[in-house]
C-alpha positions as CSV (number, residue, x, y, z in Angstrom):
1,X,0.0,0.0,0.0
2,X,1.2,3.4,-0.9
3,X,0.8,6.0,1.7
4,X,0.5,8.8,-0.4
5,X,-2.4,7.6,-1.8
6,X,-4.0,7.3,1.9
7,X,-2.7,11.4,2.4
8,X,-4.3,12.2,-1.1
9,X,-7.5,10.4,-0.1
10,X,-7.2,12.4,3.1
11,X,-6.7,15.7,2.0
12,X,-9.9,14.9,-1.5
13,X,-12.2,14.3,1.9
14,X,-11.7,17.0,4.1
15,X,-14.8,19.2,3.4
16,X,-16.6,16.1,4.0
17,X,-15.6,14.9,7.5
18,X,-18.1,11.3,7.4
19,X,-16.4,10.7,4.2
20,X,-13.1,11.1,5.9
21,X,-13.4,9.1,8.7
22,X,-14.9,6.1,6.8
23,X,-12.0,6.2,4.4
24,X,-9.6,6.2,7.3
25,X,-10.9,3.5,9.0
26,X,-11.3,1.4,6.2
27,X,-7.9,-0.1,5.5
28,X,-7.9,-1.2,9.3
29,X,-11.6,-2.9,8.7
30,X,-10.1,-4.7,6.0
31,X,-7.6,-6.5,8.2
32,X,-8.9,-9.7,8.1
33,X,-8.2,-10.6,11.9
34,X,-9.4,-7.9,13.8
35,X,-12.8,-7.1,12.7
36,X,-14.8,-6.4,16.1
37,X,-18.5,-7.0,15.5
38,X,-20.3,-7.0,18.9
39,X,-23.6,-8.1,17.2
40,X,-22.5,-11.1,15.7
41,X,-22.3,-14.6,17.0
42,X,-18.8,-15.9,16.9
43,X,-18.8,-20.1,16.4
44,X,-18.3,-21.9,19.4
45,X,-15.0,-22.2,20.0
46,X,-12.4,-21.6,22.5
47,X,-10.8,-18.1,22.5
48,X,-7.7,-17.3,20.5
49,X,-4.7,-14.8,20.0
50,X,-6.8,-13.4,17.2
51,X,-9.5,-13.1,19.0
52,X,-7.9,-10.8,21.9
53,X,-6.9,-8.8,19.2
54,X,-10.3,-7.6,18.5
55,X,-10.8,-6.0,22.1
56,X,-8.5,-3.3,21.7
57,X,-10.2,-2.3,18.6
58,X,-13.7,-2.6,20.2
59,X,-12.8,0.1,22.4
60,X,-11.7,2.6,19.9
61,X,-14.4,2.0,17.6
62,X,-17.2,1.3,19.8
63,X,-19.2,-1.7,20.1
64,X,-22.1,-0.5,17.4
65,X,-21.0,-3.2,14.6
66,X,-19.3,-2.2,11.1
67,X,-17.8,1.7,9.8
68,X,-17.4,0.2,6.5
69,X,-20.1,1.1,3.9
70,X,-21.0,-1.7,2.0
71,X,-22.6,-5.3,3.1
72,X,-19.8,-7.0,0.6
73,X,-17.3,-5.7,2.5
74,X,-18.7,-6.5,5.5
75,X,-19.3,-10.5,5.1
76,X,-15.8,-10.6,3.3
77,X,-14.8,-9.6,7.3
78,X,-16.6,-11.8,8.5
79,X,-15.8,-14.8,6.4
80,X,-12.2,-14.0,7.1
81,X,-12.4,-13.8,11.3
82,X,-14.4,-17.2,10.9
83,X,-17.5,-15.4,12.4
84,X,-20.8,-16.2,12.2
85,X,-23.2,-14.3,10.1
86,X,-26.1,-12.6,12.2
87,X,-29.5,-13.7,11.4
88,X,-31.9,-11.5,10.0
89,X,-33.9,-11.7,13.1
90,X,-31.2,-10.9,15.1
91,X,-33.6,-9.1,17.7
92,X,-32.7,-10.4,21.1
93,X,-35.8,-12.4,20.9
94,X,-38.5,-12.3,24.2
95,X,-38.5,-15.6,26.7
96,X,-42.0,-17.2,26.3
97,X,-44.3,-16.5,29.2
98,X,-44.3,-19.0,31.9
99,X,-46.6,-21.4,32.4
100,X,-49.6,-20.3,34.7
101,X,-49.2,-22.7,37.8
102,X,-52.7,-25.6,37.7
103,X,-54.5,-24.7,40.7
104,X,-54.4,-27.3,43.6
105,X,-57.7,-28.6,43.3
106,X,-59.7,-30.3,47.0
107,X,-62.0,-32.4,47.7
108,X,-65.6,-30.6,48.7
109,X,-67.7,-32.6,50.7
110,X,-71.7,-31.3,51.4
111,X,-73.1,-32.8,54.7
112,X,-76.2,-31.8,56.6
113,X,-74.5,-33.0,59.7
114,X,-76.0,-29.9,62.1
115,X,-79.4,-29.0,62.7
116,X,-81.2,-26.8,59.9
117,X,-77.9,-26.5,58.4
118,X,-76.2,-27.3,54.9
119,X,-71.8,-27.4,55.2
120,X,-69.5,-27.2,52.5
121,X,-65.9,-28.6,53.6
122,X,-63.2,-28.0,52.2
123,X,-60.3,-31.0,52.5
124,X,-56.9,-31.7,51.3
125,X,-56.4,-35.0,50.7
126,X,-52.9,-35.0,50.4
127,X,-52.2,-34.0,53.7
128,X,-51.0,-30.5,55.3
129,X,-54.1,-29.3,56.1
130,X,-58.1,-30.2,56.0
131,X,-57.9,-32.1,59.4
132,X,-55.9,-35.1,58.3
133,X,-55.7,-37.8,60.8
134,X,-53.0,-40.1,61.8
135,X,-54.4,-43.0,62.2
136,X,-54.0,-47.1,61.2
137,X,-56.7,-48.1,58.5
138,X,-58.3,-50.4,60.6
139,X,-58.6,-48.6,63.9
140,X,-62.3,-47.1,63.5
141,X,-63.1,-49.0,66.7
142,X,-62.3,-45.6,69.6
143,X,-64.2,-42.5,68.2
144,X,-61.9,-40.1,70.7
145,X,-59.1,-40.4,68.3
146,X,-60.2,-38.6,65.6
147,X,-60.7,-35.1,64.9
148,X,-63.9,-33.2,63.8
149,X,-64.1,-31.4,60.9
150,X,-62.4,-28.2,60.7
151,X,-64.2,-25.6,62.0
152,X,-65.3,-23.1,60.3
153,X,-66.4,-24.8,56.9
154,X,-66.1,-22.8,53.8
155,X,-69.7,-22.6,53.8
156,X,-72.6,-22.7,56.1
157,X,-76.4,-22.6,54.8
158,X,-78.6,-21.8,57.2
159,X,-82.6,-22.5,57.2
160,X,-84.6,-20.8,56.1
161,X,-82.3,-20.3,53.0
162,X,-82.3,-23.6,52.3
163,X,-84.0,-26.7,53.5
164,X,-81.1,-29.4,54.8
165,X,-82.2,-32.4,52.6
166,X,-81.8,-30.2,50.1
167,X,-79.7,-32.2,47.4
168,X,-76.2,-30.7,46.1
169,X,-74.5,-30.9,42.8
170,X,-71.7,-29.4,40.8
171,X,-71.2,-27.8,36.3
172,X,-67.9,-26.3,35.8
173,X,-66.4,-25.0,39.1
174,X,-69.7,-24.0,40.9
175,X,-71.4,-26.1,43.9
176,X,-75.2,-25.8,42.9
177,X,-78.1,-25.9,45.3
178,X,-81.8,-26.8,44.6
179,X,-84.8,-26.2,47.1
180,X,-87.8,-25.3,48.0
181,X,-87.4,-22.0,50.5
182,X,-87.6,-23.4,53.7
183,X,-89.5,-22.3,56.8
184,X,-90.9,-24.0,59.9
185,X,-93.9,-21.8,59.8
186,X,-94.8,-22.9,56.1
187,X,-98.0,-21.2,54.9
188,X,-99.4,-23.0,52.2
189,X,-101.3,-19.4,51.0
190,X,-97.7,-18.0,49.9
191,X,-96.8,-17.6,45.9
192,X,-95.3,-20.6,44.8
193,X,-92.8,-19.1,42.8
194,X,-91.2,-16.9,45.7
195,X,-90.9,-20.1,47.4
196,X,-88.2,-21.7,44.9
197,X,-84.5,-20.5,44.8
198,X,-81.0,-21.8,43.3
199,X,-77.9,-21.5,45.1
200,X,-74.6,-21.3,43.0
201,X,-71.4,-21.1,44.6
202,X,-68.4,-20.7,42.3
203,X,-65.3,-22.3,44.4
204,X,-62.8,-20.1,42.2
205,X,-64.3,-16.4,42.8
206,X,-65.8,-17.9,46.3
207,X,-68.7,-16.1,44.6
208,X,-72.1,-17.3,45.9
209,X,-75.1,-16.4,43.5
210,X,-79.0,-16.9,44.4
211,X,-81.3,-17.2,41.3
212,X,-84.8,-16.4,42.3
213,X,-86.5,-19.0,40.4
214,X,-87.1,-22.5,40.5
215,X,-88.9,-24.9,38.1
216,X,-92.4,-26.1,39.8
217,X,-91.3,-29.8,39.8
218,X,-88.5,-29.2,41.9
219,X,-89.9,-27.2,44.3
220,X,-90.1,-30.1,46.9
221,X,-86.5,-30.9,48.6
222,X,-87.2,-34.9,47.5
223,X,-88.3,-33.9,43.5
224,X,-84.7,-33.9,42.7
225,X,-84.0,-36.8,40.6
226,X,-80.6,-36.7,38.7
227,X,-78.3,-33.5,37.3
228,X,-75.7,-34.0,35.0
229,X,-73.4,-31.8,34.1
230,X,-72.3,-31.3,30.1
231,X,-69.4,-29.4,30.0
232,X,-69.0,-26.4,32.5
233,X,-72.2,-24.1,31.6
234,X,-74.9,-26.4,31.6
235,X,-76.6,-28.1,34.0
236,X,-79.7,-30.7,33.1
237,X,-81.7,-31.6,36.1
238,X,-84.6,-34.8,36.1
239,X,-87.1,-34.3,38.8
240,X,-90.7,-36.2,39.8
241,X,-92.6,-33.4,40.5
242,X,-93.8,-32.0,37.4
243,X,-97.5,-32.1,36.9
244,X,-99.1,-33.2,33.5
245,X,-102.0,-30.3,33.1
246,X,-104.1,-32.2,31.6
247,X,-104.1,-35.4,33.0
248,X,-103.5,-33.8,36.5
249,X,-101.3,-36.1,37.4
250,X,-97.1,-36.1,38.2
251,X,-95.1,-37.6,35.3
252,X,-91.9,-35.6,35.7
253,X,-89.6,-33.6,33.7
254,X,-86.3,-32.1,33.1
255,X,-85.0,-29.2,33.0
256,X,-81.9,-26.8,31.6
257,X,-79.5,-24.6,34.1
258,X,-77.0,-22.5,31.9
259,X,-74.5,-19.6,32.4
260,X,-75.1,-17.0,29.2
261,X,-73.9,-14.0,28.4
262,X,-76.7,-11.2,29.7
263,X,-76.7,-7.6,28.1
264,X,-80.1,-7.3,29.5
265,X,-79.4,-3.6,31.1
266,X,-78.2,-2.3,27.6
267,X,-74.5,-2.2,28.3
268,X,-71.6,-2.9,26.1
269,X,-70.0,-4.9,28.8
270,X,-71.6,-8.9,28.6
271,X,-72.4,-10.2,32.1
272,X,-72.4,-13.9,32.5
273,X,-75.5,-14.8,34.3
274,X,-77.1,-18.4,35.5
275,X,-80.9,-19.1,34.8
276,X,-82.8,-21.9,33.6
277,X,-83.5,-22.8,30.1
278,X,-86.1,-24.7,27.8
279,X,-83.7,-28.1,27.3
280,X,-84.0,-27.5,23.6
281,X,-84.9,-23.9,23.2
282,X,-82.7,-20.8,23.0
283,X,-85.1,-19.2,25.3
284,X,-85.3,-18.5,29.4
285,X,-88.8,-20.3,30.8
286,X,-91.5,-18.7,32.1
287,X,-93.2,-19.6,35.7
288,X,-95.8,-20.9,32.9
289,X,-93.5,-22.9,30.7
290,X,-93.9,-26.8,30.9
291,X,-90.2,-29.0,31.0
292,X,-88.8,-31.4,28.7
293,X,-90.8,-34.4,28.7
294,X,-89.5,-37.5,29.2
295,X,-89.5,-41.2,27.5
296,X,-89.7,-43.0,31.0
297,X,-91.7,-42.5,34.1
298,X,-89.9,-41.3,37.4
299,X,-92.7,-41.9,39.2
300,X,-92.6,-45.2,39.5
301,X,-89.4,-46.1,37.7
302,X,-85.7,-45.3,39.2
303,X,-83.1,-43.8,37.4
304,X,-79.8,-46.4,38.5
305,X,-77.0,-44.4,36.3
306,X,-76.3,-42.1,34.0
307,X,-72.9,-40.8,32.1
308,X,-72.3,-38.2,29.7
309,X,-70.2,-38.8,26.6
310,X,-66.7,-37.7,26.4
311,X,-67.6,-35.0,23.3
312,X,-70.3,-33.7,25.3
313,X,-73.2,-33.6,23.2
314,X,-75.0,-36.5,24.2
315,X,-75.6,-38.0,27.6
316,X,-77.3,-41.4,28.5
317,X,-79.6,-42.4,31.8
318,X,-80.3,-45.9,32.5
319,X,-84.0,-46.3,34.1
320,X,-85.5,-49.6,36.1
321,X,-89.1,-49.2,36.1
322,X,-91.6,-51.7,37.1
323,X,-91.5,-53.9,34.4
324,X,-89.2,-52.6,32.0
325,X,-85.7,-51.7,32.2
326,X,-83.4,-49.7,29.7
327,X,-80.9,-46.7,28.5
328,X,-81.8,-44.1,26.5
329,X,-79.5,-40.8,25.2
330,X,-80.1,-37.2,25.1
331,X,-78.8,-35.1,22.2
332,X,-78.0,-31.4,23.7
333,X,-77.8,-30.3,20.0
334,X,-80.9,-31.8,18.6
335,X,-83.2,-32.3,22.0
336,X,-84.2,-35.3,21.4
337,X,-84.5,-38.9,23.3
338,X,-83.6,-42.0,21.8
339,X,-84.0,-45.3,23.6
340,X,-80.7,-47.5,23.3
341,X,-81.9,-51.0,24.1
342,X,-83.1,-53.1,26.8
343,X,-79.3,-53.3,28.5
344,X,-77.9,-51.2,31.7
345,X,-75.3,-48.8,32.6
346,X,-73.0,-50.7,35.0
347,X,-72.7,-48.6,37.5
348,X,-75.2,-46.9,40.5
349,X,-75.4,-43.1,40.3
350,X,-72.3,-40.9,38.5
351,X,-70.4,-43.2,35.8
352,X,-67.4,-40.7,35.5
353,X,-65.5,-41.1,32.1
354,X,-61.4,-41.7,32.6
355,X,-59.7,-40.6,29.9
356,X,-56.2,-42.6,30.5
357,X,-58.7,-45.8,30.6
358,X,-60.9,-44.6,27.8
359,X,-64.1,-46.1,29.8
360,X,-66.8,-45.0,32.0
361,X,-66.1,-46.2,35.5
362,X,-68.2,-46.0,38.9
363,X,-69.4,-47.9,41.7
364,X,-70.9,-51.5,40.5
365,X,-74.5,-51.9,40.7
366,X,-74.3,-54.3,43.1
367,X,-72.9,-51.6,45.4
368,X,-72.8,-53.9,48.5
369,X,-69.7,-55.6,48.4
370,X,-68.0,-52.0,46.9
371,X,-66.3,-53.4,43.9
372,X,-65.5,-50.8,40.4
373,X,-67.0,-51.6,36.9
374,X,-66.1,-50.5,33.8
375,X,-67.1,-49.9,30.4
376,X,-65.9,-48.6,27.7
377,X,-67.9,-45.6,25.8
378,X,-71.3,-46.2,24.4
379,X,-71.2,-44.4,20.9
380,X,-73.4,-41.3,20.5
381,X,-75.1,-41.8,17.0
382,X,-74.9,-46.0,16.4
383,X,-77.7,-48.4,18.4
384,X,-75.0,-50.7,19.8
385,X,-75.5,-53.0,22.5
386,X,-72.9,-52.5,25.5
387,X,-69.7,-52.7,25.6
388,X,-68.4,-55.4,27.7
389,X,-68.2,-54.7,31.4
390,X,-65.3,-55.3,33.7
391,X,-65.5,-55.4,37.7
392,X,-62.6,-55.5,39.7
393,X,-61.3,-58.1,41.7
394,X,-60.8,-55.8,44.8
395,X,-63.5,-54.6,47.2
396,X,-62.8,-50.5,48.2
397,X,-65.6,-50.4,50.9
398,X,-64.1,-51.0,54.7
399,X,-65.3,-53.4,56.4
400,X,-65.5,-53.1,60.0
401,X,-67.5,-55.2,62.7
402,X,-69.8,-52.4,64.2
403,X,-70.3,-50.1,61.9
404,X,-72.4,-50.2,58.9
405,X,-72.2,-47.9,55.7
406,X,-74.9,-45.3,55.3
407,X,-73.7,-44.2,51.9
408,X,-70.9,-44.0,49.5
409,X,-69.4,-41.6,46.9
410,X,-66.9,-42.4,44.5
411,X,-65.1,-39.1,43.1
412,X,-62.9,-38.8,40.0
413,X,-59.6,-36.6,40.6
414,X,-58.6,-36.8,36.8
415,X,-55.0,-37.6,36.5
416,X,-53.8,-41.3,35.8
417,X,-57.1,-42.6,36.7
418,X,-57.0,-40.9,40.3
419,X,-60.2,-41.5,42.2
420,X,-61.3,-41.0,45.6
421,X,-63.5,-43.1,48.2
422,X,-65.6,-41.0,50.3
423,X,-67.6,-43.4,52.8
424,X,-70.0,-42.2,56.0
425,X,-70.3,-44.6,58.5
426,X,-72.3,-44.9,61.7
427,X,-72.2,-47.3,64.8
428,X,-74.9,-50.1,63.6
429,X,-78.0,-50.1,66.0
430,X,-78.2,-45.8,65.6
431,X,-82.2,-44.9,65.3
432,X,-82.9,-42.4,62.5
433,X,-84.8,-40.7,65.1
434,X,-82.3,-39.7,67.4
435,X,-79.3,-37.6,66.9
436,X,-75.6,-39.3,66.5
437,X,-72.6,-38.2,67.3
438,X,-71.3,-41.3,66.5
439,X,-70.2,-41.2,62.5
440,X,-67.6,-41.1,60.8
441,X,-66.2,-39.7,57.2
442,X,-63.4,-41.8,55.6
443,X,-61.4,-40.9,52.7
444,X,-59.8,-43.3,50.6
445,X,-57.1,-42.6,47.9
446,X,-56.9,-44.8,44.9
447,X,-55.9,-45.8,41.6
448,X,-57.6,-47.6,39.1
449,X,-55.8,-49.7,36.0
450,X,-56.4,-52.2,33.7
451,X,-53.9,-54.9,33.7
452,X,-52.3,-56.9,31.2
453,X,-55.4,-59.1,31.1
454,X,-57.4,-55.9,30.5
455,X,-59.4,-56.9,34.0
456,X,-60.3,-54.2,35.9
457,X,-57.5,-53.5,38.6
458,X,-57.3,-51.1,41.9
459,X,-53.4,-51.0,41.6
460,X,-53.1,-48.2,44.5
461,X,-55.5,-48.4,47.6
462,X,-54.3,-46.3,50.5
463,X,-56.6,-44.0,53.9
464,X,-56.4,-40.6,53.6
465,X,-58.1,-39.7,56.8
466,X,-61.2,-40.3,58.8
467,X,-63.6,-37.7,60.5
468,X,-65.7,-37.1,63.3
469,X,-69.2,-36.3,62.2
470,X,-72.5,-36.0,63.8
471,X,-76.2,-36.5,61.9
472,X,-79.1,-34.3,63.4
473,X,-82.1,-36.2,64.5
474,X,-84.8,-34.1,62.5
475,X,-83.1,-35.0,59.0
476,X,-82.0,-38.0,57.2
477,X,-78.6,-38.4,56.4
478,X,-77.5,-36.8,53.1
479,X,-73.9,-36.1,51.8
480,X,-72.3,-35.5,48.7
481,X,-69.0,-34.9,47.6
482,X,-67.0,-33.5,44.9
483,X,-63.8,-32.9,43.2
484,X,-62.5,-28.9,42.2
């Protein structure tokens, strides 16, 4: 390189000083070696002698990337310091959000276990808190070692607000109440409709709503039939309380409980809202309105079980009635009954569907000696008989001599095929007529499998804690439980 040529350049640039300094600084750019480009990204390897070099230069030219003025140039430098070319979306790129936390979900268990008084509990089953108790799984026969609930309960319901055998049930994440408005000085003159309400509580918000109606045929605390939930905004409730107007006679009927969006008041801003539906209308009823009617009696049939299919649009009910037995479906999209055939749901009550088994599973119908069954799903559109059924091998009810079972709920945690045995038991001999302070609530953890057979297993089985309860003498027993 001549320097006079570098002076002449110089001296050709010096009314325009940018023009100056890039011409200066490009013969040292060129230097293959010590091109210092803080925004590229060198290839991993360890750090040379060339590469120190570059630091010296970084600091005179600052760390904003290349003086040279053309990209040719530039990725010539580049190539020759063996540096990685940046990408075009060299952006320093934004970490994806984290993961929102699942919330710890409990088990809720309803009891009418004081006088003129509905309790929500609220219990953690996998111990540090919700009054776990210590105990061996057989020991049930000293009542002084275990604990009573704890005190308060996350909700009390107090008569007249409800009636204590009113019945419980759960859509989406809200504990939902049905009852007749309750008062020991009844007066048979008042307005039948002021006498019906719906409790909702919403276990997220710890929101509790009161919707100040209630379909006529539920309007007696023992009308309540069945409710099954399909999906987490609707709620479709059977009763045996509806009266046919024309025949004058009870033949029962069913009926819709949905959240919707409400812009009643005119304002931009939706409100969600519960109220109760026409099953297969878009419209809210009237006190006037008459329910679904249905393709069995509840009179003097029994509804045994009932699951909903995993898609949600359909849901089936197995009835026994006098002399005639069967399961029919319920389209949520067309409003319609079919019957299915002459066979029955395996289960008593709540067949709850597992997804890691790909069945409905639930107490067996036979629910004295507390085994499982199984099925797999029933499709929605086909007539198909059922599926073969599966019972396990393992009983899940304790057996212990002096105590008898006075009911039993089997709740689904979700997971792999997580469920959870809640049992209340009393000292045998108690009357129904007086009260007891001798019951007991006991938890059981456990999970449910099918082996390499494909028989119905419980392949985990363990106590999760027992309870001091009492039952008031006025009211039958009554508790239900659920999983949020």
């Amino acid at each position: 390189m001549d320097p006079s040529n570098g002076v002449v350049q110089l001296i050709t640039n010096v009314r325009n000083p940018r023009a100056s300094a890039k011409a200066m600084w490009r013969p040292i750019l060129l230097q293959p070696r010590r091109t210092p480009i803080s925004h590229l990204r060198r290839r991993g390897h360890d750090a040379t002698d060339d590469d120190k070099a570059v630091l010296p230069l970084r600091r005179l030219i600052g760390s904003r990337g290349y003086a040279s003025s053309s990209d040719a140039t530039n990725a010539a430098a580049a190539a020759a310091a063996n540096i990685a070319a940046p990408r075009a979306d060299s952006r320093r790129r934004r970490r994806p959000p984290a993961a929102k936390a699942k919330a710890k979900q409990h088990l809720y268990v309803v009891l009418n276990d004081r006088k003129d008084a509905c309790e929500i509990h609220k219990l953690d089953i996998d111990g540090g808190g919700g009054g776990r108790l210590m105990m061996n799984a057989g020991d049930m026969a000293s009542l002084k070692t275990l604990r009573r609930l704890p005190e308060p309960p996350l909700l009390r319901l107090q008569s007249p607000t409800v009636h204590p055998c009113s019945k419980f049930t759960t859509v989406g994440s809200s504990i939902v109440n049905m009852g007749e408005y309750f008062s020991d000085h009844y007066c048979g003159d008042w307005f039948r409709e002021a006498r019906g309400n719906t409790l909702v509580y919403d276990t997220k918000t710890a929101a509790l709503t009161v919707v100040r109606h209630l379909p006529e045929g539920l309007l007696g605390v023992y009308d309540f039939v069945a409710a099954i939930a399909v999906g987490a905004n609707r709620l479709y409730v059977l009763d045996e309380g509806t009266m046919d107007d024309y025949r004058g006679r009870i033949v029962g009927g069913m009926h819709c409980f949905r959240l919707t969006d409400d812009d009643d008041d005119g304002s931009r801003k939706k409100k969600e809202r519960w109220s109760w539906w026409q099953p297969d209308e878009s419209t809210r009823i009237s006190w006037s309105d008459h329910p679904s009617r249905l393709p069995f009696d509840t009179i003097t049939g029994q509804i045994e079980a009932y699951a909903v299919h995993p898609k949600g649009r359909t849901f089936f009910v197995s009835v026994r009635q006098v002399d005639d037995e069967g399961t029919f479906s319920y389209s949520v999209e067309s409003g319609k009954w079919t019957r299915r055939g002459d066979w029955m749901l395996p289960f008593v009550g709540h067949g709850h569907y597992d997804g890691e088994l790909g069945s409905w599973v639930g107490l067996h119908h036979s629910d004295d000696d507390g085994r499982l069954s199984a099925c797999r799903v029933v499709s929605a559109r086909q007539r198909r008989a059922l599926p073969e059924v599966k019972v396990s091998k393992e009983k899940v009810f304790v057996q212990v001599p002096g105590w008898a079972r006075v009911q039993a709920e089997l709740v689904y945690m979700g997971g792999r095929s997580e469920y959870c045995l809640v049992e209340w038991l009393e000292t045998e001999g108690s009357s129904d007529e007086e009260k007891c302070d001798e019951c007991v609530l006991r938890l059981t953890k456990m999970r449910v499998v099918y082996d390499g057979d494909g028989e119905l297993t419980v392949a985990a089985h363990r106590l999760s804690g027992c309870y001091k309860v009492s039952r008031s003498e006025k009211y039958r027993r009554h508790m239900a439980a659920f999983w949020m």
